[in-house]
Structure formats: structure tokens, C-alpha cells
N, C-alpha and C positions, 0 to 999 in steps of 0.2 A: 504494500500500500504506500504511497506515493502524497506525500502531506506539503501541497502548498503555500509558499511566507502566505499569499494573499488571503488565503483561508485561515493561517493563524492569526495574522492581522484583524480581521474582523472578528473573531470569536476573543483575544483578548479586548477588544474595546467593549464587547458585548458585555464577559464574562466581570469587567468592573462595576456597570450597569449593576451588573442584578447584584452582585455582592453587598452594594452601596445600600440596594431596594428592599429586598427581600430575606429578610432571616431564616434561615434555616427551619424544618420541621425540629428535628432532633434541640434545636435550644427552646423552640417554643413549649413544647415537652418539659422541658426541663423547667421553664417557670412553672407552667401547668402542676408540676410537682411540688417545687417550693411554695407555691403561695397556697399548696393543702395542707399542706407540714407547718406552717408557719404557725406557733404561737402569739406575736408580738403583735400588738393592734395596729400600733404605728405601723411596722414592718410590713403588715397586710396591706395596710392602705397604699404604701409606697411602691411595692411589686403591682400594684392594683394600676398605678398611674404607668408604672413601666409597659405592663402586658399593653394596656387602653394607646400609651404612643404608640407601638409597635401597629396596631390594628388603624390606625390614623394613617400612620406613614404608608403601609400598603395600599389601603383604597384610595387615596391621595394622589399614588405614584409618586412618595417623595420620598426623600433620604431617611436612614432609619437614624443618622447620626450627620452633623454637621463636619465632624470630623472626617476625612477620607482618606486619611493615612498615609502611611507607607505602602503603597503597590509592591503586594510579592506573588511571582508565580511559579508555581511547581511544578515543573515538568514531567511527565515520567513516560518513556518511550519502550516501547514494546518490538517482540519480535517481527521480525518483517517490514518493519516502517522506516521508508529511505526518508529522510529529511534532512535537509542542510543546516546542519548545529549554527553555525555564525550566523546565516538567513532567516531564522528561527526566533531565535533573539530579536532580532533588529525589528521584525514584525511584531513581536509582544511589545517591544519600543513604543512603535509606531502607534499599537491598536490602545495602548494605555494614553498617549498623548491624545489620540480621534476622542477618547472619553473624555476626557478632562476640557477639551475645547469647545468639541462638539455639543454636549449634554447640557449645558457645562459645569463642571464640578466646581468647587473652591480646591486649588492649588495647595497642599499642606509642605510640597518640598522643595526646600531651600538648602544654599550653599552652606557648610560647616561654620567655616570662616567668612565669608562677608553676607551671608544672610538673603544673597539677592535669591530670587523667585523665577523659574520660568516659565511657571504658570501652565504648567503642562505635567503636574503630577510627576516628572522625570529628571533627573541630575546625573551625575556622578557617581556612578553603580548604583543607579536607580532605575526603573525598577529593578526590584531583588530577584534574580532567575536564577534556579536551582533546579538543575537538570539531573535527574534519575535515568532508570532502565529498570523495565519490569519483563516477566514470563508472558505477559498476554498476549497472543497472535494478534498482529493485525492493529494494534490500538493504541492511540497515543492519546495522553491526558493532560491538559491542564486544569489546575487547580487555580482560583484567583484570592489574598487575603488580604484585603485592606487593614494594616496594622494601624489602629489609632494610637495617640503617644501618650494619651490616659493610662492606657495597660502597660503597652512599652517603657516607658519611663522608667516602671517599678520592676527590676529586672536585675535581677543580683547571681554572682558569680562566688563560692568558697571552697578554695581547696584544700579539704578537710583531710585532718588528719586521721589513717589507718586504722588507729588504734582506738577511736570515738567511736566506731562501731557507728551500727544503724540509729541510732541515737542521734549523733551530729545532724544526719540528715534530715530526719524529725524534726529535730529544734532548731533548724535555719531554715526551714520551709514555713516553720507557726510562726518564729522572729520575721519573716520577708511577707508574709499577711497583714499581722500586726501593725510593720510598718508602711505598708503601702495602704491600707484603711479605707478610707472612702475616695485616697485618688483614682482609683482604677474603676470606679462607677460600681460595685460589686452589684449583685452577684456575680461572682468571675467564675473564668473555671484556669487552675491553678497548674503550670507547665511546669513539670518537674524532673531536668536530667544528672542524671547519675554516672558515673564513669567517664571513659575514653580521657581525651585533651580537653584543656580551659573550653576550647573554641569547640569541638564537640560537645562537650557538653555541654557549652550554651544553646548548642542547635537541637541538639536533644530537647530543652526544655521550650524550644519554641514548637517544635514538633507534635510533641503531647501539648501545647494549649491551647493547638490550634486543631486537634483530632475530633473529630465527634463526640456530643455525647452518647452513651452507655457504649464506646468502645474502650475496649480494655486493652493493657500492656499485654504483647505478646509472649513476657517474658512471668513465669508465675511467683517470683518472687518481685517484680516490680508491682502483678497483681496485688498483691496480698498489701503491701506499701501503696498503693493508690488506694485500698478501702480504710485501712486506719488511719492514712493523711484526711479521707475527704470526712471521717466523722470529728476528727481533735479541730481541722480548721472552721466546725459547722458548729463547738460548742465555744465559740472564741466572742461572739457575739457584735461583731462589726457589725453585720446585716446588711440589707438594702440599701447601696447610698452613704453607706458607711454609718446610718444613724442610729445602727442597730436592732438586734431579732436575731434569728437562727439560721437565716437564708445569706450567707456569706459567698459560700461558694455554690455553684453546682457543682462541680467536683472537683476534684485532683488527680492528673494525667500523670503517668510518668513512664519514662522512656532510659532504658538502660543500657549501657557499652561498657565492653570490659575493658579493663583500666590497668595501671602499675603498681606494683607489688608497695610502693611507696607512695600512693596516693590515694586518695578520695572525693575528685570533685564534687561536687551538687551544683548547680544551675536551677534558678525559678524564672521566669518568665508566665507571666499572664493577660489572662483575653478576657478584654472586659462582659457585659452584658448583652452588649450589642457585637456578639464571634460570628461577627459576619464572614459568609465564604461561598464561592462557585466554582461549578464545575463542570468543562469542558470533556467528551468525550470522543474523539476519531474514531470510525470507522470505516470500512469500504463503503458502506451501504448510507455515510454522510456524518454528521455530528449532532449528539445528543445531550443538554442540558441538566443540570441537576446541581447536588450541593457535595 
């Protein structure tokens, strides 16, 4: 199968569209849960205002957040799929800019050092393209995640020592909640990686924040650590908005690589309420939309 720039062009300009628009079923779900489970009256009321925007911004056809982040897209190419890696690119370029002008977005990136804008969502290893390879005949995927810098921001890195045992990791994933509070718009769902390098394992924990919900670690000891993080950070009582209640997180992702006999990274990385994301899928038979 044979994947034209001009076809990836247009599907990422598309795929920021709906990312921007449409929230995932799998988070809507997941408020649908919190706001049953919630004790806190206040905290009702407040997920009550969050679900009500959400439902606004869709019949509306507007933005589900003013915010439109960092552009990142995940590539993952499959057996069989001739595509020009450098052309490839340059189209996802292209098709994030068509959105950004086109539609037109607010512009969120800007230069490090002089701050200037080009108004086109795009910079300086921007967007973020992170190109894979999967087993699937025939099928090439993008994924689109507009990172807003409310979740970003609160993004911590500790290369913890060996001998802290599972512990350490515990107590800097409930210290890295705590202190990120109500910046990250909570309820978040909480990216958590474990092992490999610093930089691995920062990508580890963007990985898992950005995973669906009720997906779980492939690995069954990160299992078992993703269900005792997601109850310790749900009795912490940040809540909604940070103003408090039960509804902190939706959950706690976590994503593991093995590591040095002399280390113990941890990486957290979080996606606020609004984990918005789309999905592009190639086939012979055309391309198919979804989350």
C-alpha cells in the first residue's frame, strides 16, 4: 500500500480539527464514573459544569478548550506501507499549519528565546512527530494530541535511587499531584514512567497519559502499580479544579523499560480533563477516523 504526502496532508489538518472538537468516548466515561462516585457536593457541582461544557462545545462545533497546545503526532507504520519518511513529515507540517490558519485556531507556539509566534501552531521541532512501526498488514496510523501547557507544565523527572525500592516511586508520583493541584485542570489522568534513560523515561510517562482510558500496562507489575497509584492519588482530595472531592484523577497510567542495575528513574507527566486525541487510520480500501 502506497500512502500519499497529499493524503497525509489532509488527514493531519483534519485529525487536529476533531482532536480540538470532540472528546473522546473513553474520557466521557470516565467523568460519567467520577461524578457517580463523587461524595463532595461542591465537587458534584463542578464535574456537573465540566460534563455541561463539554456537551456545549460539541453541539456548538467549538473548541473543547481555548488552549490548543503543543501538536504531537504519532506515527506508526505497518507492514507493507511504502511511504517517504522525510515527505511524510513535511505533510503532517503542512496539514497542522492548513488547521491552524485555515479553521482558524489560536496559535499556542512560540520561539524558546524570543517568544515570536508564527501563528501556525508550528516552530522549531514542532510539531512533535514520533514515528513507530507496527505488525499490521497494510496500515498506517496517525494519532493527533494537542498537549495543552496546563498538564505539561506539571511534569517532573527523579532519578531515584535503587535501593528506595517501589516506594520512591509511590511517593514522587503523590508529591508530583500534590504539587501540580489545580494547575492541570484535574481531573487528570496521571502518566507514569518507570525505567530505561532520563529521556525514556520521560516518554514513557507521556505515553501512558496520553493512553486511553480503562487501558492497562502491558506489563503486570506496572498493572498492579497503576491500580494502587490510581486509589492513594483519588484519596489525596485535590478534586475537580483542584477545589476538592474524590475525583482527582481518572486514573494512573504507567508504562515500564528496563533500566540499570544502578538506577531508578520515575517520570510523571499529565493530561488534563480535556485528553483530547484522534485518530487517523490507512488502509487500501481509504482512511478511517476515530480516537
Amino acid at each position: 500500500m502506497k500512502v500519499e504526502p497529499a493524503q497525509v496532508e489532509t488527514v493531519a489538518r483534519e485529525l487536529y480539527i476533531r482532536a480540538l472538537k470532540l472528546l473522546p468516548p473513553d474520557v466521557k466515561q470516565g467523568f460519567d464514573a467520577l461524578a457517580r462516585r463523587e461524595s463532595d457536593p461542591g465537587a458534584q457541582r463542578v464535574l456537573g459544569t465540566m460534563i455541561a461544557n463539554i456537551g456545549v462545545a460539541e453541539r456548538t462545533d467549538n473548541l473543547l478548550c481555548q488552549d490548543t497546545g503543543i501538536p504531537i503526532y504519532n506515527v506508526a507504520i505497518g507492514r507493507g506501507v511504502e511511504v517517504d519518511g522525510h515527505a511524510l513529515k513535511q505533510a503532517i507540517r503542512r496539514g497542522c499549519e492548513r488547521a491552524t490558519r485555515e479553521h482558524p485556531f489560536r496559535s499556542s507556539v512560540v520561539h524558546p528565546v524570543t517568544r515570536a509566534n508564527e501563528h501556525s501552531s508550528c516552530g522549531r521541532g514542532v510539531p512533535v512527530i514520533a514515528v513507530d512501526f507496527s505488525d499490521r498488514e497494510e496500515t498506517l496510523e496517525i494519532e493527533m494530541i494537542p498537549k495543552g501547557s496546563g498538564s505539561e507544565n506539571n511534569s517532573f523527572l527523579r532519578m531515584a535511587i535503587p535501593a528506595e525500592g517501589v516506594d520512591a516511586i509511590k511517593r514522587f508520583v503523590v508529591d508530583c499531584v500534590l504539587e501540580a493541584g489545580g494547575k492541570t485542570c484535574p481531573p487528570t489522568i496521571v502518566g507514569v514512567g518507570v525505567g530505561g534513560t532520563a529521556d525514556l523515561c520521560v516518554h514513557l510517562a507521556k505515553v501512558a497519559a496520553t493512553r486511553p482510558l480503562g487501558s492497562q500496562c502491558d506489563d503486570p507489575d506496572g498493572a498492579r502499580l497503576e491500580t494502587e497509584l490510581t486509589r492513594a492519588v483519588n484519596l489525596l482530595g485535590v478534586g475537580p479544579q483542584g477545589l476538592g472531592g474524590d475525583a482527582t484523577a481518572f486514573a494512573v497510567h504507567v508504562e515500564t523499560a528496563a533500566t540499570h542495575i544502578t538506577m531508578n528513574p520515575v517520570a510523571v507527566n499529565m493530561q488534563c480533563h480535556s485528553a483530547r486525541r484522534a485518530r487517523a487510520t490507512f488502509r487500501p480500501g481509504g482512511v478511517e477516523y476515530g480516537y
